[in-house]
ZADO-1210 file (C-alpha; in nm, 4 decimals, padded with zeros to 6 digits):
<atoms>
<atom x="00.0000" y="00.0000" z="00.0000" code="UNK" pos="1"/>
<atom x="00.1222" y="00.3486" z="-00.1204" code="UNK" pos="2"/>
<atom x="00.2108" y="00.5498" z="00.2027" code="UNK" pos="3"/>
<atom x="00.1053" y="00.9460" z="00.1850" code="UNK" pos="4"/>
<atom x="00.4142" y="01.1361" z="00.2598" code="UNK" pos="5"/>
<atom x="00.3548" y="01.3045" z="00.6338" code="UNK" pos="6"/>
<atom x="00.3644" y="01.6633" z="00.5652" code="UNK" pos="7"/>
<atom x="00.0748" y="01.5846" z="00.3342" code="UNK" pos="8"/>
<atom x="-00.1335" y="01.4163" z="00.5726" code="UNK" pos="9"/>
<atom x="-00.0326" y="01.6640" z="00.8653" code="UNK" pos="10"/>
<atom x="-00.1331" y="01.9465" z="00.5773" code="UNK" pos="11"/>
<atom x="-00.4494" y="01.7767" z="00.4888" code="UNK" pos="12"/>
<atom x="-00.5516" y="01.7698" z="00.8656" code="UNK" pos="13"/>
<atom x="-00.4731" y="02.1256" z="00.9180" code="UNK" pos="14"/>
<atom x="-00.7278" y="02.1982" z="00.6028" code="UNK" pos="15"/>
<atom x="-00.9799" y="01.9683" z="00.7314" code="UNK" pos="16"/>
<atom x="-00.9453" y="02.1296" z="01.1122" code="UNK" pos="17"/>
<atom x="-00.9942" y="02.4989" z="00.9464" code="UNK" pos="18"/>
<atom x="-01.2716" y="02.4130" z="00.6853" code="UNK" pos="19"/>
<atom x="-01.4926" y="02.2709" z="00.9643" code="UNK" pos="20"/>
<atom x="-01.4193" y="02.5750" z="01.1934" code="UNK" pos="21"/>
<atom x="-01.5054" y="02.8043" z="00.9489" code="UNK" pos="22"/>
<atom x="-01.8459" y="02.5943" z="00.8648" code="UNK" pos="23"/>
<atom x="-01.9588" y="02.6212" z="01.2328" code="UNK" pos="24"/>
<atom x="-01.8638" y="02.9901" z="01.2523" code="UNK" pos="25"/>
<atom x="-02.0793" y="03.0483" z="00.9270" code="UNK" pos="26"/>
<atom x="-02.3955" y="02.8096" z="01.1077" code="UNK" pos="27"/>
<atom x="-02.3369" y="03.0460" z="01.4533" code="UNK" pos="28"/>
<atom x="-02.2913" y="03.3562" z="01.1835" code="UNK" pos="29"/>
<atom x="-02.6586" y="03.2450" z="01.0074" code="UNK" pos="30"/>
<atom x="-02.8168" y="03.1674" z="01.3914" code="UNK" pos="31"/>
<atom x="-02.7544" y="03.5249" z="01.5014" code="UNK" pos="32"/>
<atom x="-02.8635" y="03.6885" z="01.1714" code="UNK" pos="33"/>
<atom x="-03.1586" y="03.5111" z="01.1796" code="UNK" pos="34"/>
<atom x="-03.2741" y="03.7299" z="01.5010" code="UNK" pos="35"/>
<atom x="-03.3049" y="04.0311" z="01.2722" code="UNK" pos="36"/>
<atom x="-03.2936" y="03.9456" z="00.9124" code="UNK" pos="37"/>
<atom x="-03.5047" y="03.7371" z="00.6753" code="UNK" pos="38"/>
<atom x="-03.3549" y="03.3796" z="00.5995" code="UNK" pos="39"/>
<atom x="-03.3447" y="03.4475" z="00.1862" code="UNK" pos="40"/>
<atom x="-03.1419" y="03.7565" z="00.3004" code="UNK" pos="41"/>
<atom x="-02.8702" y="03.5784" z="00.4775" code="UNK" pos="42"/>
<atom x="-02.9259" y="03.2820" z="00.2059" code="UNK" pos="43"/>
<atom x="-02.8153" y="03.5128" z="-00.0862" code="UNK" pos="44"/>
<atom x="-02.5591" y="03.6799" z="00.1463" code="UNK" pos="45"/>
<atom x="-02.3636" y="03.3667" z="00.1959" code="UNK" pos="46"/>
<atom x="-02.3838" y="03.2772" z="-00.1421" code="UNK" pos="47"/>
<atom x="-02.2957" y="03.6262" z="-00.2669" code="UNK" pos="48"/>
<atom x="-02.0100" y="03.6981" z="-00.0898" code="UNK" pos="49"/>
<atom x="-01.8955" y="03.3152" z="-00.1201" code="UNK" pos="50"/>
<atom x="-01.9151" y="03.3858" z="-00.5099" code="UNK" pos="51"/>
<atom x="-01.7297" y="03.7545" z="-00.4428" code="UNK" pos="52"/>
<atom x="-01.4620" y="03.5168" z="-00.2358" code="UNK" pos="53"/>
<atom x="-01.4161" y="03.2935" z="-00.5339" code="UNK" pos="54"/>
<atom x="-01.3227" y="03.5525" z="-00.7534" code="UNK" pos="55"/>
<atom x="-01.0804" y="03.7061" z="-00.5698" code="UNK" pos="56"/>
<atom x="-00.8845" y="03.3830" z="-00.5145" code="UNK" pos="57"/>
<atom x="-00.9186" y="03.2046" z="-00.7962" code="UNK" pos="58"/>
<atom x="-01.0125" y="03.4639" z="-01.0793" code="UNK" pos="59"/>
<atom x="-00.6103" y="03.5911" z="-01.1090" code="UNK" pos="60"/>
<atom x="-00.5196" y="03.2826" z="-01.1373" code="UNK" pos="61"/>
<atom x="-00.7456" y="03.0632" z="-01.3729" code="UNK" pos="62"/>
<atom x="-00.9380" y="03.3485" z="-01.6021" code="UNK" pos="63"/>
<atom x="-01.2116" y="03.2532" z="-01.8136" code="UNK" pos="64"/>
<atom x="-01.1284" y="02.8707" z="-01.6841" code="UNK" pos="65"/>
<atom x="-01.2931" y="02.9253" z="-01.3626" code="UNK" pos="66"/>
<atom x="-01.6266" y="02.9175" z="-01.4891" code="UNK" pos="67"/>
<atom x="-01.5585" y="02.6605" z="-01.7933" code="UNK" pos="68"/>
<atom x="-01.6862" y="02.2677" z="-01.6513" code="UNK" pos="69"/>
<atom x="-01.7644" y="01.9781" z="-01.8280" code="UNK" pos="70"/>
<atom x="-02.1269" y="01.8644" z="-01.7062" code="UNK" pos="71"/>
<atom x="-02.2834" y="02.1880" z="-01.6861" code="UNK" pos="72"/>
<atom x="-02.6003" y="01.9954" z="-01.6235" code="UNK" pos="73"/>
<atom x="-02.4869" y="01.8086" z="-01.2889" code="UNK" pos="74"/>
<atom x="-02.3092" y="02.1438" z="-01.1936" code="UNK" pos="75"/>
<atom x="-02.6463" y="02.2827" z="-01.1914" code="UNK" pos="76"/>
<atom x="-02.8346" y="01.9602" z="-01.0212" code="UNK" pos="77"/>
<atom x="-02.5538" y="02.0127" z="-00.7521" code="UNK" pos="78"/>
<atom x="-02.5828" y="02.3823" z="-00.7187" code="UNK" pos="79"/>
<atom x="-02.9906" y="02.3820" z="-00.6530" code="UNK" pos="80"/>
<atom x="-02.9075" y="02.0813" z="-00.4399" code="UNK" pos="81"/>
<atom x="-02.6653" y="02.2731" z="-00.2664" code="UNK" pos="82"/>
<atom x="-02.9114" y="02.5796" z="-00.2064" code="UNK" pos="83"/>
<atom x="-03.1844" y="02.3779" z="-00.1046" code="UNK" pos="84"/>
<atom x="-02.9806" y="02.2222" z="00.1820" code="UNK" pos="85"/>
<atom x="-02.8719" y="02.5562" z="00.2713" code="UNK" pos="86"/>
<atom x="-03.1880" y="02.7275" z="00.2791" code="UNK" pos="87"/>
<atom x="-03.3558" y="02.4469" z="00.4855" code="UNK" pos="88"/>
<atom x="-03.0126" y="02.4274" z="00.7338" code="UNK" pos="89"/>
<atom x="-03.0382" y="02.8259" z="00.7975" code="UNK" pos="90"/>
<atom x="-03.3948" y="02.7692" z="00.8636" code="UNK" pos="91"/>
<atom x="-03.3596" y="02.4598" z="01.0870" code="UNK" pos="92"/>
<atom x="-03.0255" y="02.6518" z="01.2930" code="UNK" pos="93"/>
<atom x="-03.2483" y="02.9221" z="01.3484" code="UNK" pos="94"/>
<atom x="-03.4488" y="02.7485" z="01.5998" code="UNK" pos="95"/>
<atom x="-03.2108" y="02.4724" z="01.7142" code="UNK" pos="96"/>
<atom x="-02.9149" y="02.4596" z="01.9143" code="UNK" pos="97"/>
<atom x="-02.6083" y="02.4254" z="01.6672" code="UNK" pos="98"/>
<atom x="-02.4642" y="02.0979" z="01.8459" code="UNK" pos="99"/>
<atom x="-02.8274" y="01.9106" z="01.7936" code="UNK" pos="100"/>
<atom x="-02.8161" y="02.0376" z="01.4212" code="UNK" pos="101"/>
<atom x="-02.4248" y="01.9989" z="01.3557" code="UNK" pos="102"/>
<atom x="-02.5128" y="01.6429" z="01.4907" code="UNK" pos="103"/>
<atom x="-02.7590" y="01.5350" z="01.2362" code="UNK" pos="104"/>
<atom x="-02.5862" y="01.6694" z="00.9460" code="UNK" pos="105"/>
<atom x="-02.3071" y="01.4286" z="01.0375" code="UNK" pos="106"/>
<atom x="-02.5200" y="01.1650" z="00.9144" code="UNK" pos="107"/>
<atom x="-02.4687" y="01.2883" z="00.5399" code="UNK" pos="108"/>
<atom x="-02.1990" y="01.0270" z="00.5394" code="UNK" pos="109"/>
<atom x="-02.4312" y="00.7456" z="00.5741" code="UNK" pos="110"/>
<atom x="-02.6736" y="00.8596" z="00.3436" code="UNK" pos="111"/>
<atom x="-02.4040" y="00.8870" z="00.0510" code="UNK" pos="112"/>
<atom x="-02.2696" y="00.5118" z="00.1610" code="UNK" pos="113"/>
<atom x="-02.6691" y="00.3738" z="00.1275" code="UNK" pos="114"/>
<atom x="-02.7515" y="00.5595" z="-00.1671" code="UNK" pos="115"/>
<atom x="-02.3997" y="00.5495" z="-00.3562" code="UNK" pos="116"/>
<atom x="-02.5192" y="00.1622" z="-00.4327" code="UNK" pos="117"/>
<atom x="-02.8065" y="00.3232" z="-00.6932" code="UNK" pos="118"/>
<atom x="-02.6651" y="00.6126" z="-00.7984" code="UNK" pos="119"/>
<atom x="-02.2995" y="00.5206" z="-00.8369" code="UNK" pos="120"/>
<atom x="-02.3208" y="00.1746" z="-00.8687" code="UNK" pos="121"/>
<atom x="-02.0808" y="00.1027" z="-00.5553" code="UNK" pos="122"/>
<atom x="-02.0948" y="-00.1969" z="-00.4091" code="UNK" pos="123"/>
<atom x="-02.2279" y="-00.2180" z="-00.0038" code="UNK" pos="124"/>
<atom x="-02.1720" y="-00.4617" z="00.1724" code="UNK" pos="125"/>
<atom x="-02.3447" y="-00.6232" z="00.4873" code="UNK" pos="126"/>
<atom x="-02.1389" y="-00.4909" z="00.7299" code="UNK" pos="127"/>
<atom x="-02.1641" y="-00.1336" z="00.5586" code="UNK" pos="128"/>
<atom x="-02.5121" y="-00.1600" z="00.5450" code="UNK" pos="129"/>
<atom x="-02.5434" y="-00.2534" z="00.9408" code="UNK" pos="130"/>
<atom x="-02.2838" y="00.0516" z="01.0062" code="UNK" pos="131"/>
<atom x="-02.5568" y="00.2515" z="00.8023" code="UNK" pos="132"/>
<atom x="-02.9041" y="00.1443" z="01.0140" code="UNK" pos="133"/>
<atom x="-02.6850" y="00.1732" z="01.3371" code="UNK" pos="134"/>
<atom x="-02.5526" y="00.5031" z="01.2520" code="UNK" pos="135"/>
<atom x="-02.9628" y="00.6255" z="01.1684" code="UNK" pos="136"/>
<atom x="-03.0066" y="00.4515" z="01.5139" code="UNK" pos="137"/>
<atom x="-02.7797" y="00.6868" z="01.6525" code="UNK" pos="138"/>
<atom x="-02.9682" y="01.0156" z="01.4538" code="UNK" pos="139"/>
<atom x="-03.2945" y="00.8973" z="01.6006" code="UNK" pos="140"/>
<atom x="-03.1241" y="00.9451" z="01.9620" code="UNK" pos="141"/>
<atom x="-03.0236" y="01.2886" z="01.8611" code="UNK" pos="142"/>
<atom x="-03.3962" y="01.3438" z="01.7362" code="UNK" pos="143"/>
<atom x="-03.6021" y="01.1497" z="01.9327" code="UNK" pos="144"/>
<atom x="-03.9102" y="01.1844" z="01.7946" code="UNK" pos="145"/>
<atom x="-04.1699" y="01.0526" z="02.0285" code="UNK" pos="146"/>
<atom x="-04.0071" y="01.2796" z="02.3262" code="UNK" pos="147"/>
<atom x="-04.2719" y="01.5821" z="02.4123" code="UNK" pos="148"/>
<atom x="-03.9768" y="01.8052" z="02.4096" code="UNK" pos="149"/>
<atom x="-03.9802" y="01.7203" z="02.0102" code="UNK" pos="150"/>
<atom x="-03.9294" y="02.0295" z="01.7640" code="UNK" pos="151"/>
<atom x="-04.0368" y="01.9880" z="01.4506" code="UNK" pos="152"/>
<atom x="-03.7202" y="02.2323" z="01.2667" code="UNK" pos="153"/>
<atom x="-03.5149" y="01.8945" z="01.2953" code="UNK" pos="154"/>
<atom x="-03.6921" y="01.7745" z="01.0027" code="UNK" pos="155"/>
<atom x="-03.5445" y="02.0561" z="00.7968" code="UNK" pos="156"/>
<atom x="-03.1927" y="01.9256" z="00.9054" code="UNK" pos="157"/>
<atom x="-03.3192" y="01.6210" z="00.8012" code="UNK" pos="158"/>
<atom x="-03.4316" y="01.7332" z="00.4966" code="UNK" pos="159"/>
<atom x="-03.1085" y="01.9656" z="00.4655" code="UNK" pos="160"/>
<atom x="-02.9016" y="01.7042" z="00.5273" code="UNK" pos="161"/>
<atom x="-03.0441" y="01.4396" z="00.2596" code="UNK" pos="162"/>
<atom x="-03.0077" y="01.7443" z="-00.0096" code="UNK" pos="163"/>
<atom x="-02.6513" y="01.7593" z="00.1089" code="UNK" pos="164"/>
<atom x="-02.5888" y="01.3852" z="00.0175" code="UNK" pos="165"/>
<atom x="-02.7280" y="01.4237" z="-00.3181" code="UNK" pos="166"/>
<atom x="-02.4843" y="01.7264" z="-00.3725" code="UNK" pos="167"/>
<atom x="-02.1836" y="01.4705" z="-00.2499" code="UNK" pos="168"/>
<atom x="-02.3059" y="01.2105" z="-00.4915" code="UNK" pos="169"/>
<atom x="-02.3498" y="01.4523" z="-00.8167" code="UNK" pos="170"/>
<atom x="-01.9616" y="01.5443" z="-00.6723" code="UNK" pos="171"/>
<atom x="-01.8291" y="01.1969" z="-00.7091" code="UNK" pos="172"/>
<atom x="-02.0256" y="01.1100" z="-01.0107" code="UNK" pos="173"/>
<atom x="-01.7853" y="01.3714" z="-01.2660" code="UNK" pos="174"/>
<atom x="-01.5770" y="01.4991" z="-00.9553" code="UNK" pos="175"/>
<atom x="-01.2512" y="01.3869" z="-01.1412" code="UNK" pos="176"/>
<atom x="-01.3090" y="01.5280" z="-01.4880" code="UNK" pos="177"/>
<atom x="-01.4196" y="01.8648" z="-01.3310" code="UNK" pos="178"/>
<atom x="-01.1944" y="02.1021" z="-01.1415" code="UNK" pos="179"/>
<atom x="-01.2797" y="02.1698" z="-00.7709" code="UNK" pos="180"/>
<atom x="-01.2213" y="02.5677" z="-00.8013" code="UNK" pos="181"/>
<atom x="-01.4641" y="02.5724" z="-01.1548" code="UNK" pos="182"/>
<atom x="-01.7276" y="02.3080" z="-00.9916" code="UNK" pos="183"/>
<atom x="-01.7161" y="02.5685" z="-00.6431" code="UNK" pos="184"/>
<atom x="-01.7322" y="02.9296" z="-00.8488" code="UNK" pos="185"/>
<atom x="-02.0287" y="02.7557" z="-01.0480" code="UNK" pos="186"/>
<atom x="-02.2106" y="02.6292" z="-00.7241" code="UNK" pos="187"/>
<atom x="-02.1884" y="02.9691" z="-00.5985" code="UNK" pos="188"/>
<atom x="-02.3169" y="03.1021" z="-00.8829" code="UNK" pos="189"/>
<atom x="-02.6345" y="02.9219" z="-00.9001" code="UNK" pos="190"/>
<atom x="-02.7122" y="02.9163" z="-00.5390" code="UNK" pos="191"/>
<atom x="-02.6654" y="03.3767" z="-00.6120" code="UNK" pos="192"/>
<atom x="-02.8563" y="03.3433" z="-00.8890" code="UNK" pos="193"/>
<atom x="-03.1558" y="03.1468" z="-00.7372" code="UNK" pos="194"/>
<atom x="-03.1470" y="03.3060" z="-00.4391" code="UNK" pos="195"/>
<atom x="-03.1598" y="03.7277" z="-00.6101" code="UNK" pos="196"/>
<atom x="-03.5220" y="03.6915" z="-00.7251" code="UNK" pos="197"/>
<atom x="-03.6507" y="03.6093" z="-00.4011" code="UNK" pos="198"/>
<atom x="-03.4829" y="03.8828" z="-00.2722" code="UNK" pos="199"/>
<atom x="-03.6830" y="04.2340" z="-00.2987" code="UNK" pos="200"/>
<atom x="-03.9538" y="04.0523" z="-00.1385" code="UNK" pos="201"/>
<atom x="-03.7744" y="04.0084" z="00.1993" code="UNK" pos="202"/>
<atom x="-03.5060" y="04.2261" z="00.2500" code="UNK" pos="203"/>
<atom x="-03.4224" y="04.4166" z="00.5651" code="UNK" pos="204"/>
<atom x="-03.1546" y="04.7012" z="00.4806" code="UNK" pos="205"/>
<atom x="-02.8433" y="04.5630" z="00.7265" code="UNK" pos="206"/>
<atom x="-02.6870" y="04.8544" z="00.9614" code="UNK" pos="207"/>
<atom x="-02.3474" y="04.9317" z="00.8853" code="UNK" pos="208"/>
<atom x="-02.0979" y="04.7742" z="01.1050" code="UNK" pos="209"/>
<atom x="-02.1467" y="04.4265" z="01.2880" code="UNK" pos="210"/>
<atom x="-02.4707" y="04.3014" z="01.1058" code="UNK" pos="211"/>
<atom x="-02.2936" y="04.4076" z="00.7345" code="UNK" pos="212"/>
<atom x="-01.9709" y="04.2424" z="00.8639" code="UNK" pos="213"/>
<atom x="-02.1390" y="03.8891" z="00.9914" code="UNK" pos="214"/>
<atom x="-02.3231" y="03.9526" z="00.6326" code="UNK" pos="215"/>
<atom x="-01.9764" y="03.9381" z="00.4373" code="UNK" pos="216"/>
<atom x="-01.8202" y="03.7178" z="00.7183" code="UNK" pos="217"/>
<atom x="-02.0827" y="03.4402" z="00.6054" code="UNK" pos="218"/>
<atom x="-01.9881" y="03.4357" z="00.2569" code="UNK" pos="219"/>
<atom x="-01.6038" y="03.4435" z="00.3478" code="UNK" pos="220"/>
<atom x="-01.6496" y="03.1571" z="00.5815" code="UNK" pos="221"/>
<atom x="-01.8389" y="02.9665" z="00.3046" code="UNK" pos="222"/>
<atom x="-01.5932" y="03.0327" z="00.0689" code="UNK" pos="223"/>
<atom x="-01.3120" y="02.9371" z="00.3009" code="UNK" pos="224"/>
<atom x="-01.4352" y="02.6560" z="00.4092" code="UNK" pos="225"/>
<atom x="-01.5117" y="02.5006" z="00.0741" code="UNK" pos="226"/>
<atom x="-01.1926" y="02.5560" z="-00.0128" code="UNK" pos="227"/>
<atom x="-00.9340" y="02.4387" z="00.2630" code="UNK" pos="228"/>
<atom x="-01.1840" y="02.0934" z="00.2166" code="UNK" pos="229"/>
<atom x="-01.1037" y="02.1004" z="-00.1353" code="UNK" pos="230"/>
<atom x="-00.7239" y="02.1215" z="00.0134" code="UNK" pos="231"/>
<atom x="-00.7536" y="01.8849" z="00.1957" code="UNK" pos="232"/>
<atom x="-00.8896" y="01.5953" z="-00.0322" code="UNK" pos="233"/>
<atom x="-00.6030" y="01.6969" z="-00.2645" code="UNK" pos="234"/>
<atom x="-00.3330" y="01.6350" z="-00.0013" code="UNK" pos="235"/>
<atom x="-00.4871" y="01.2867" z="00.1312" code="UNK" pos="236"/>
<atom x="-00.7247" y="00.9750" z="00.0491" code="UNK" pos="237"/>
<atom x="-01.0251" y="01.0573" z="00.2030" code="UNK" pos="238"/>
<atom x="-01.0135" y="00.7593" z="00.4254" code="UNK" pos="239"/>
<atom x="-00.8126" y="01.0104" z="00.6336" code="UNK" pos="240"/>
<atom x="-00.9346" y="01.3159" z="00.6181" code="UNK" pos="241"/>
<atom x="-01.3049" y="01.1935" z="00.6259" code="UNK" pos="242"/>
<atom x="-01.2894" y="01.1305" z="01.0333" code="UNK" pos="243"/>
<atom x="-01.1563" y="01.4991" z="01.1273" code="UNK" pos="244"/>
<atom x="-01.5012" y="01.5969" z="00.9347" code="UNK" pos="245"/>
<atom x="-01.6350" y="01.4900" z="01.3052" code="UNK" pos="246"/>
<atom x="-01.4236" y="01.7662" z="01.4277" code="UNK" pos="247"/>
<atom x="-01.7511" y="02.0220" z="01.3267" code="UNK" pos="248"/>
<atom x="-01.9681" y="01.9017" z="01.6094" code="UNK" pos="249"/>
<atom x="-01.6870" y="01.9982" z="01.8719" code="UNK" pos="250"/>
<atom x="-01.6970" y="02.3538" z="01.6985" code="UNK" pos="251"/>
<atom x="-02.0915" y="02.3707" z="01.6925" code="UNK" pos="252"/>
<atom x="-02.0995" y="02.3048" z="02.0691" code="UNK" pos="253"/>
<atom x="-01.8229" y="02.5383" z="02.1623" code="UNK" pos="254"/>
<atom x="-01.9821" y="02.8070" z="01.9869" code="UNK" pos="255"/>
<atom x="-02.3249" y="02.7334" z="02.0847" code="UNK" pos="256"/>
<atom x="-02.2240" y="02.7594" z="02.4294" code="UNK" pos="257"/>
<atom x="-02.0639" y="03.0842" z="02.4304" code="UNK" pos="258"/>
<atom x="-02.2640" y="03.2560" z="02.1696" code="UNK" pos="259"/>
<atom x="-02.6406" y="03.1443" z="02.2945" code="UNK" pos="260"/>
<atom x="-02.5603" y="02.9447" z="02.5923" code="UNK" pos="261"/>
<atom x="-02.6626" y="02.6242" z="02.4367" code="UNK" pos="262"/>
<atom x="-02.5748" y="02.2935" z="02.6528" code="UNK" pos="263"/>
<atom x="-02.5555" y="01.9808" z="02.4573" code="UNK" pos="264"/>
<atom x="-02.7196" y="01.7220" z="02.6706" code="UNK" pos="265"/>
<atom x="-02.6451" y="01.2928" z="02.7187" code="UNK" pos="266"/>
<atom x="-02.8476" y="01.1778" z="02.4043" code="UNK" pos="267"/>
<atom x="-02.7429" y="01.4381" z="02.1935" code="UNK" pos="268"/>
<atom x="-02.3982" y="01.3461" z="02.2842" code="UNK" pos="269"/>
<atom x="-02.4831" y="01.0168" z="02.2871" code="UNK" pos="270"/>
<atom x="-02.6475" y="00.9708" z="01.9308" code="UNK" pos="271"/>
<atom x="-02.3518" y="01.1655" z="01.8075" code="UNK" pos="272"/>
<atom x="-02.0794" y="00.9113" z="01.9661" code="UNK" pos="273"/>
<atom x="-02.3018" y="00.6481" z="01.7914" code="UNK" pos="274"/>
<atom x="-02.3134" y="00.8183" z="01.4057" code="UNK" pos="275"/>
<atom x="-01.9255" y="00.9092" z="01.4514" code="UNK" pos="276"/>
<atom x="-01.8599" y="00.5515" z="01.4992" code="UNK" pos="277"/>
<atom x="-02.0808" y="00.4103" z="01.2266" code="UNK" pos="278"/>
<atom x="-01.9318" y="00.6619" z="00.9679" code="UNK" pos="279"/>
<atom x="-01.5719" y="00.5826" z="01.1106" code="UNK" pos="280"/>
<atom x="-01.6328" y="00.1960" z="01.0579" code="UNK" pos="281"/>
<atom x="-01.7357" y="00.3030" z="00.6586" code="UNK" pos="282"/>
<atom x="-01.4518" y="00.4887" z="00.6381" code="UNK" pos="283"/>
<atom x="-01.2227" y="00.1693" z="00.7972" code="UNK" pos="284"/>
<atom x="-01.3921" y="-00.0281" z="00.5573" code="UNK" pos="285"/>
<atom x="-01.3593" y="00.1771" z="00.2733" code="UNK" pos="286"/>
<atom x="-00.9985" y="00.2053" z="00.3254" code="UNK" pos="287"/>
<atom x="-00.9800" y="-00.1943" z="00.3434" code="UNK" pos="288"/>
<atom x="-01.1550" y="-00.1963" z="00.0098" code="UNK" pos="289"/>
<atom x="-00.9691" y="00.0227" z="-00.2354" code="UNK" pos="290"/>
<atom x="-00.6015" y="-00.1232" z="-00.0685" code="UNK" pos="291"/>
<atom x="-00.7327" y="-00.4622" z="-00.2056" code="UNK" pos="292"/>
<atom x="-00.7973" y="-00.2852" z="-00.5166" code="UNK" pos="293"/>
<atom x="-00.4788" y="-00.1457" z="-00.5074" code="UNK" pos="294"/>
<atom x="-00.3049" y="-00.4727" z="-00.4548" code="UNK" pos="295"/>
<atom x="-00.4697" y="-00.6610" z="-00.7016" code="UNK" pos="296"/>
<atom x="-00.3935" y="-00.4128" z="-00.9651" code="UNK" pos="297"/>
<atom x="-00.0194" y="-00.4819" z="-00.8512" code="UNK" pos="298"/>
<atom x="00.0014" y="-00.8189" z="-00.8952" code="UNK" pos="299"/>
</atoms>
């Protein structure tokens, strides 16, 4: 098995650490803007400044390129994908603590393993599959739905969460014939250009200062983010940077606690433990998989 030289990996980590950071900080960003401003506001706002971010990193460098893919049709499947999950995530953080929410959307994992077998045409195995009901088992404990304390808004998680798998899967299906600065730029630009209509409707002009800052700070964190991830998968399988994806739920509660004083309590942490060790396992299992593959094609 080819080893991954260690300044790689150690790199990769770093980008994985500081993409999930930033994706927390743009959840608690969205959470406090959503006290004063409409959700399409802040929805176009990350995606506006995100797209404004793109431009001024990758725009001197790659030109016209940056907005030239391959499969402009999945590009655009993955952008509204993208925007959905988005709009029903700002929605659903609104009213939740960001630990409960940063907890389901670690199930996204799962949902890509069970539905990669259709879409992709992976193979799953028995064991994956019983990694993937046990790791639901654990996002039931996170929910729990039959509790009186029950708030509906985790269905838009939910929902945001299974968009979010979709986007991963229209990823892998062309991700290697498609650059990952061209497929971002072109995400960002769908996501702005749904998202402007809606717009006049329900707009709230932001004060100048801290609102207009957290307004631009989304969009920077979105763009940010996307792109030490994109890092990171270049530096490193993603059988190793996958598990420091986990790292997003420490960030959500940290910030949830000293932002809105949110407490995280035993079965949220609980169903979390259980979906971090279900997606680990896939991840183990995954690795097994493609070093066989590896192997074979060596002999």
């Amino acid at each position: 098995m080819k080893r991954e030289p260690e300044d790689r990996v150690l790199r990769a980590i770093i980008a994985t650490i500081i993409s999930m950071s930033c994706l927390s900080i743009l959840a608690a960003m969205s959470k406090v803007l959503s006290a004063g401003y409409p959700v399409p506001e802040i929805i176009w706002a990350r995606y506006f400044f995100a797209f404004a971010f793109m431009l001024i990193v990758f725009l001197p460098k790659h030109g016209r390129a940056l907005f030239q893919v391959n499969h402009l049709g999945s590009q655009l499947i993955r952008g509204l994908l993208l925007f959905i999950s988005t709009y029903l995530q700002f929605y659903g953080v609104a009213y939740l603590p960001l630990a409960t929410a940063a907890a389901i959307t670690l199930t996204s994992p799962l949902m890509v393993t069970a539905l990669s077998f259709r879409m992709l045409r992976e193979p799953v195995t028995t064991p994956l599959w019983w990694a993937v009901w046990i790791g639901f088992i654990g996002a039931i404990v996170v929910i729990r739905p039959g509790e009186s304390s029950f708030d509906w808004h985790v269905l838009l998680i939910v929902g945001s969460t299974i968009c979010s798998a979709l986007y991963q899967l229209f990823s892998r299906l062309h991700g290697k014939s498609e650059r990952p600065d061209a497929s971002a730029t072109i995400t960002t630009i769908v996501g702005t250009v749904v998202a402007t209509p809606i717009l006049p409707f329900d707009w709230v002009t932001p004060s100048l200062g801290w609102d207009l800052g957290l307004l631009v700070g989304m969009g920077i964190m979105a763009g940010a983010g996307h792109y030490f991830l994109t890092i990171a998968y270049s530096q490193a399988p993603a059988a190793i940077v996958s598990p420091f994806n986990y790292t997003r739920i420490v960030g959500a509660a940290i910030l949830g606690y000293a932002i809105f004083r949110e407490l995280p309590d035993f079965w949220t942490w609980l169903g979390t433990a259980i979906i971090i060790g279900s997606g680990l396992y896939i991840g183990y299992r995954e690795n097994l998989r493609k070093s066989a593959i590896r192997r074979r094609a060596i002999a």
